[in-house]
C-alpha positions as CSV (number, residue, x, y, z in Angstrom):
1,X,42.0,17.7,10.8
2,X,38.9,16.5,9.7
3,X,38.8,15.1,6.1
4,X,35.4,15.4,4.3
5,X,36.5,13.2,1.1
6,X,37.6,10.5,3.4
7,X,34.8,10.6,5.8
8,X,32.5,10.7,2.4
9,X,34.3,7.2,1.1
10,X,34.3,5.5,4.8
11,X,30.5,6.2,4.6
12,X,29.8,5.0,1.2
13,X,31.6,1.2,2.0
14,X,29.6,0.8,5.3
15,X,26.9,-1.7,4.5
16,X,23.3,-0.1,5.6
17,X,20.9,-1.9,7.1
18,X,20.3,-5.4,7.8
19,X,21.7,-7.9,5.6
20,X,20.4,-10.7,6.2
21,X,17.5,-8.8,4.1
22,X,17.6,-7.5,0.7
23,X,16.1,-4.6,-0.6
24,X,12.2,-4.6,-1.4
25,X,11.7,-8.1,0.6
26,X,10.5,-8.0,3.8
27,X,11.1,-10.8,7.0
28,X,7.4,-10.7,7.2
29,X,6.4,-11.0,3.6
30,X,2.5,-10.8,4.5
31,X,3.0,-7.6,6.5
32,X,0.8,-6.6,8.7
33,X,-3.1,-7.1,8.6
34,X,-4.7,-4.2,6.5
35,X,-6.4,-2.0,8.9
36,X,-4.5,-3.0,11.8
37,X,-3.1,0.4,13.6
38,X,0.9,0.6,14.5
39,X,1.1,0.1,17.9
40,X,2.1,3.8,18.8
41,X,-1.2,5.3,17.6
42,X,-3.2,2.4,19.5
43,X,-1.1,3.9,22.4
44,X,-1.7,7.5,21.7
45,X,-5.2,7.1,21.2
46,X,-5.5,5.3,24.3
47,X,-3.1,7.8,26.2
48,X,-5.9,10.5,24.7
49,X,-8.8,8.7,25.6
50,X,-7.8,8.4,29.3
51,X,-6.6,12.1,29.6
52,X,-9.7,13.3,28.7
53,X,-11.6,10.9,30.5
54,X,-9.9,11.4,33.9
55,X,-10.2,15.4,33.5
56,X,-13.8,15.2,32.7
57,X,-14.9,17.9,35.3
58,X,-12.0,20.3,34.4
59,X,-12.4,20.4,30.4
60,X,-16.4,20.6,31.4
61,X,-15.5,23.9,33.8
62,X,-12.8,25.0,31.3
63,X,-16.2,25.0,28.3
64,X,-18.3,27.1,30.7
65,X,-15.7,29.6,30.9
66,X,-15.7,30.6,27.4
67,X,-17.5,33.0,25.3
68,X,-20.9,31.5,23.2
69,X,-18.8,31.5,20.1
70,X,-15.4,29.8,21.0
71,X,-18.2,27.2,22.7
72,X,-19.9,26.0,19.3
73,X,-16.2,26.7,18.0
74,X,-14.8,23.7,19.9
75,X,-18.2,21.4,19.7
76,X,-18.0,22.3,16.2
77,X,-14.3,20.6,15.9
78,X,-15.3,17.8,18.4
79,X,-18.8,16.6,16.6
80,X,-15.8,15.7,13.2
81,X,-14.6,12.8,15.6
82,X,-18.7,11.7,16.7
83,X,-20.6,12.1,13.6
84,X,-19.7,10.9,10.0
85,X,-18.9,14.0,7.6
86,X,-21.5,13.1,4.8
87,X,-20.4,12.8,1.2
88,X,-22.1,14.2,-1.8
89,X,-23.6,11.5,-4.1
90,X,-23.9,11.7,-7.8
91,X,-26.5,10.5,-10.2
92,X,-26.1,10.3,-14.1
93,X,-29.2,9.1,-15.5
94,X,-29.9,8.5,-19.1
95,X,-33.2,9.8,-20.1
96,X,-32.8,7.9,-23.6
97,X,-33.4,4.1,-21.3
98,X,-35.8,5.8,-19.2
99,X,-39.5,4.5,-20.2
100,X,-42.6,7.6,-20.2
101,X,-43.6,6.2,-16.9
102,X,-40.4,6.8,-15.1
103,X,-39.7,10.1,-16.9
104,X,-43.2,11.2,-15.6
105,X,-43.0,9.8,-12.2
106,X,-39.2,11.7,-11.5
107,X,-41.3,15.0,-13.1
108,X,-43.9,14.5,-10.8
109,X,-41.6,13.9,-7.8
110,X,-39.3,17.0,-8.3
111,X,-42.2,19.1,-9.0
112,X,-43.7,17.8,-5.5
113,X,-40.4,18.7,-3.7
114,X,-40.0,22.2,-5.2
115,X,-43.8,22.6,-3.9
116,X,-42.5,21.1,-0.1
117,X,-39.7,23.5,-0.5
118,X,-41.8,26.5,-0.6
């Protein structure tokens, strides 16, 4: 019969691990380079890369047979691996170091962009 107290206490005295190393210290204390993918996602993405590049012809045909939308759907989702997403930049500018020159040069400006605008 199986004894769950005893198989609890066999489990507990069993040393984890490797012990020739001690928690929180690694056998390579420098680690690996920052930046440097694991190999298994080099692999994958090379796996991917030539999946797509051998079936070329049959993704192109397999695009052609769908409707307009599900098109610009899908070249929608592939253009986030081609093109960097932009980011929204903020200014804080403190009118109170600005000189008159500069505060009527930025007037002038966004009033000429507002005109462009419209």
């Amino acid at each position: 019969m199986f004894n769950m107290e005893k198989e609890k206490n066999s489990l507990e005295t069993k040393k984890r691990g490797n012990p020739e190393f001690t928690k929180g210290k690694s056998g390579n204390p420098n680690g690996r380079p920052k930046g440097t993918p694991n190999r298994i996602t080099t692999d994958l993405r090379t796996w991917i890369s030539q999946l797509i590049d051998n079936n070329r012809e049959q993704v192109i045909d397999d695009l052609k047979k769908l409707e307009p939308h599900q098109r610009v759907q899908i070249f929608e989702r592939l253009m986030a691996y081609v093109v960097p997403k932009l980011q929204s930049v903020q200014a804080q500018i403190d009118i109170n170091n600005l000189s008159e020159e500069q505060i009527d040069y930025i007037i002038v400006e966004l009033s000429n962009r507002i005109t462009d605008e419209n």
